[in-house]
NUSEBA-942905 format. One record per atom (N, C-alpha, C, O): residue in one letter; x, y, z. Coordinates in steps of 0.001 Angstrom, whole numbers, plus 500000, padded with zeros to 6 digits. Example, Ala and Ser with C-alpha at 12.3 -4.5 7.8 and 13.67 -1.06 7.14 Angstrom:
BEGIN
A513190494310507800 A512300495500507800 A513200496700507800 A514236496681508465 S512850497750507080 S513670498940507140 S512900500030507870 S513409501138508039 
// end
This chain:
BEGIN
X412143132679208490 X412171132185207117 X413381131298206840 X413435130631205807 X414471131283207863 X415745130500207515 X415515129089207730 X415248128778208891 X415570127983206693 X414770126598206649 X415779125626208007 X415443124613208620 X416984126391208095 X417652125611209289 X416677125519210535 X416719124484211201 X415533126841211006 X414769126793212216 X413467126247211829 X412545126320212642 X413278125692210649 X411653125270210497 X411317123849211473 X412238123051211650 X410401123672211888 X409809122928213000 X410627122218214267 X410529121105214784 X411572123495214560 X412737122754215211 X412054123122216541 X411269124068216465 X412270122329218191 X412201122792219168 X412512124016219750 X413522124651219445 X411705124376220564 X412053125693221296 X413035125363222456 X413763126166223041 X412919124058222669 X414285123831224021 X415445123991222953 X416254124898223149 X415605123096221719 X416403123238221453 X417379124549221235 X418562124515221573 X416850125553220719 X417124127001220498 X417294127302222177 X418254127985222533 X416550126892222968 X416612127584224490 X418136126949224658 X419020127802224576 X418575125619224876 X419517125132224887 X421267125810223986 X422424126042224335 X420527125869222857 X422253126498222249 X422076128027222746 X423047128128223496 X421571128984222770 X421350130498223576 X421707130020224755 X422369131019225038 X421880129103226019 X422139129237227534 X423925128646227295 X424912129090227881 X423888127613226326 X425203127445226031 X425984128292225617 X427100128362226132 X425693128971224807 X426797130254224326 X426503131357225211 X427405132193225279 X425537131558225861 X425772132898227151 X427065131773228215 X427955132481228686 X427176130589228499 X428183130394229449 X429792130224229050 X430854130267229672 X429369129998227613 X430831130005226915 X431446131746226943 X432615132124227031 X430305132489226846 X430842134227226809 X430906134547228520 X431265135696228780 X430671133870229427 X431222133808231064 X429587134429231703 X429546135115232725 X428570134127231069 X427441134612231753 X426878133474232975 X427137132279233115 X425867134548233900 X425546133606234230 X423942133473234577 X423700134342235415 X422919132834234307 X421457133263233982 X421064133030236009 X421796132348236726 X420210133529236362 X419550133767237698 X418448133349237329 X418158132155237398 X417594134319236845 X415910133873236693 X415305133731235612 X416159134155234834 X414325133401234908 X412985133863233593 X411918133921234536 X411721133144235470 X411214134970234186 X410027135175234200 X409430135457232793 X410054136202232038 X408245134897232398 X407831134200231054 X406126134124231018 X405352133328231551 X405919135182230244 X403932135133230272 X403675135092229013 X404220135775228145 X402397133871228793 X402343133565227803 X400601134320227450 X399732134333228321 X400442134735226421 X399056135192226108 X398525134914224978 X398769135351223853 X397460133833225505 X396426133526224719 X394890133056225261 X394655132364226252 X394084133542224474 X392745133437224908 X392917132046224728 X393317131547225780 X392777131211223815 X392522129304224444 X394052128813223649 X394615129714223026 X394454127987223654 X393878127213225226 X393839127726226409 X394084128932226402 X393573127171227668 X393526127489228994 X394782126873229332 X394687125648229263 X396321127415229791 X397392127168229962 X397431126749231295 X398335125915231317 X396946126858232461 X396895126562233915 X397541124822233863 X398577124597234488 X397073124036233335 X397559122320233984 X398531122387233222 X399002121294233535 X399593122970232083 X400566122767232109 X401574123505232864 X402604122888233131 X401489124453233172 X402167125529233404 X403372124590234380 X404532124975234231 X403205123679235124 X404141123112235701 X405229122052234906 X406327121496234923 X404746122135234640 X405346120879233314 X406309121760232619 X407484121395232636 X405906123229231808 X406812123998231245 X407697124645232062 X408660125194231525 X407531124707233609 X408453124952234626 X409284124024234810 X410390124550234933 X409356122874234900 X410174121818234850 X411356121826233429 X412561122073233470 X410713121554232531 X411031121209231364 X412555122788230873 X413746122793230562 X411557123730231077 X412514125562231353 X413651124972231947 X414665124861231258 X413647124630232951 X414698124845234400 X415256123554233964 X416336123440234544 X415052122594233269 X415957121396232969 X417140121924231663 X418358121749231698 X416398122552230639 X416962123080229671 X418329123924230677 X419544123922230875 X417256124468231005 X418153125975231626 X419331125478232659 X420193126312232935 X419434123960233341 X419924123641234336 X419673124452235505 X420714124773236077 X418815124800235933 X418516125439236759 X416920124915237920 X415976124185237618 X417169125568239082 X415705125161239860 X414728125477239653 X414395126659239572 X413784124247239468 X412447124943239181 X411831126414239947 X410853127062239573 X412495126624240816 X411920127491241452 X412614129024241177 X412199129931241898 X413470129289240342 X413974130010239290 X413724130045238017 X414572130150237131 X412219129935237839 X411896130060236707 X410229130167236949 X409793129344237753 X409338131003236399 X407957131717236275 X407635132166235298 X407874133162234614 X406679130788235271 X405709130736233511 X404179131405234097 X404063130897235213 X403421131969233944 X402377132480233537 X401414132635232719 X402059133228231855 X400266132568232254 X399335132531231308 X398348133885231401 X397786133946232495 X398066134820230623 X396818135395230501 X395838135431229554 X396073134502228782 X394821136046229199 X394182136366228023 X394288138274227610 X394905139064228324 X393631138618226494 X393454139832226777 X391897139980226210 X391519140794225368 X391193139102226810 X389637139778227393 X389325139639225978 X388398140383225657 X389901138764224792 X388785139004223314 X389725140169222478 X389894140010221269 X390112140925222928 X391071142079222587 X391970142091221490 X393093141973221979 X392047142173220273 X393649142233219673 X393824140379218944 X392938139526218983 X395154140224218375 X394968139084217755 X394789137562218860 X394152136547218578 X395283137737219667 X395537136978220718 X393923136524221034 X393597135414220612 X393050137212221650 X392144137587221678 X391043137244220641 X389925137041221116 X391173137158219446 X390363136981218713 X390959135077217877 X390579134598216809 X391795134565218742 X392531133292218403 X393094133366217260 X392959132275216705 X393695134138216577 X395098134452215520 X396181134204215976 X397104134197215162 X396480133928217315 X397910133657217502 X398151133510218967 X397121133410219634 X399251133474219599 X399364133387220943 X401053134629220996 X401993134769220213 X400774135137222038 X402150136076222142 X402568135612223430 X401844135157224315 X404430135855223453 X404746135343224463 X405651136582224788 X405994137429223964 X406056136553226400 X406972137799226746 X407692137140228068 X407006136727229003 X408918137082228073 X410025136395228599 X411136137612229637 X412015138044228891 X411222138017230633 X412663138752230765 X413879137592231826 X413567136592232473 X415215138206231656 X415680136686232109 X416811138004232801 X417401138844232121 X416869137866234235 X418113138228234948 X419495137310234772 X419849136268235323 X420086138108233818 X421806137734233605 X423049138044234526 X422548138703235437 X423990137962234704 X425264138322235570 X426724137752234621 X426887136547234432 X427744138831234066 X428400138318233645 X429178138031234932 X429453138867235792 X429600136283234945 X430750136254235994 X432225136376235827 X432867135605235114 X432873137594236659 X434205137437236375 X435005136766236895 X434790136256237994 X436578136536235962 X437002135135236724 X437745136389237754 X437774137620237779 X438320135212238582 X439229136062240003 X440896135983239142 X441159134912238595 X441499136642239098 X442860136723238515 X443899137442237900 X444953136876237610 
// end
């Protein structure tokens, strides 16, 4: 509801969150990231949002796993009310040597 986030990018928000985890000495490893919705059919982008992740993220595409499912008609997702997404991201705070 805060009008500062209304139609703003999701890189963008991805972008200031990876910046302030490195300003607090973190350091991100992986996302793994499944997205669920009955349509669209997510498969021909899915590479594109791997790219686009891992550019934000500065990181290799190959450190980063987007996914798509449905749930079979099931629930809101399912009945096309919405799309849900579920993300976990391996962190490491790095310490300095000193």
């Amino acid at each position: 509801t805060d009008p500062q986030y209304r139609d703003i990018r999701s890189t963008v928000l991805l972008k200031r969150v990876i910046d302030k985890m490195k300003e607090k000495g973190f350091h991100l490893h992986n996302i793994d990231a499944t997205i669920v919705a009955q349509k669209p059919k997510l498969s021909e982008f899915i590479s594109r949002m791997v790219k686009q992740i891992a550019d934000v993220l500065e990181i290799e595409p190959g450190r980063v796993n987007v996914k798509a499912t449905t749930t079979e008609g099931l629930g809101f997702a399912g009945r096309g009310e919405g799309i849900g997404a579920y993300a976990v991201a391996l962190v490491e705070l790095v310490e300095e040597d000193g």
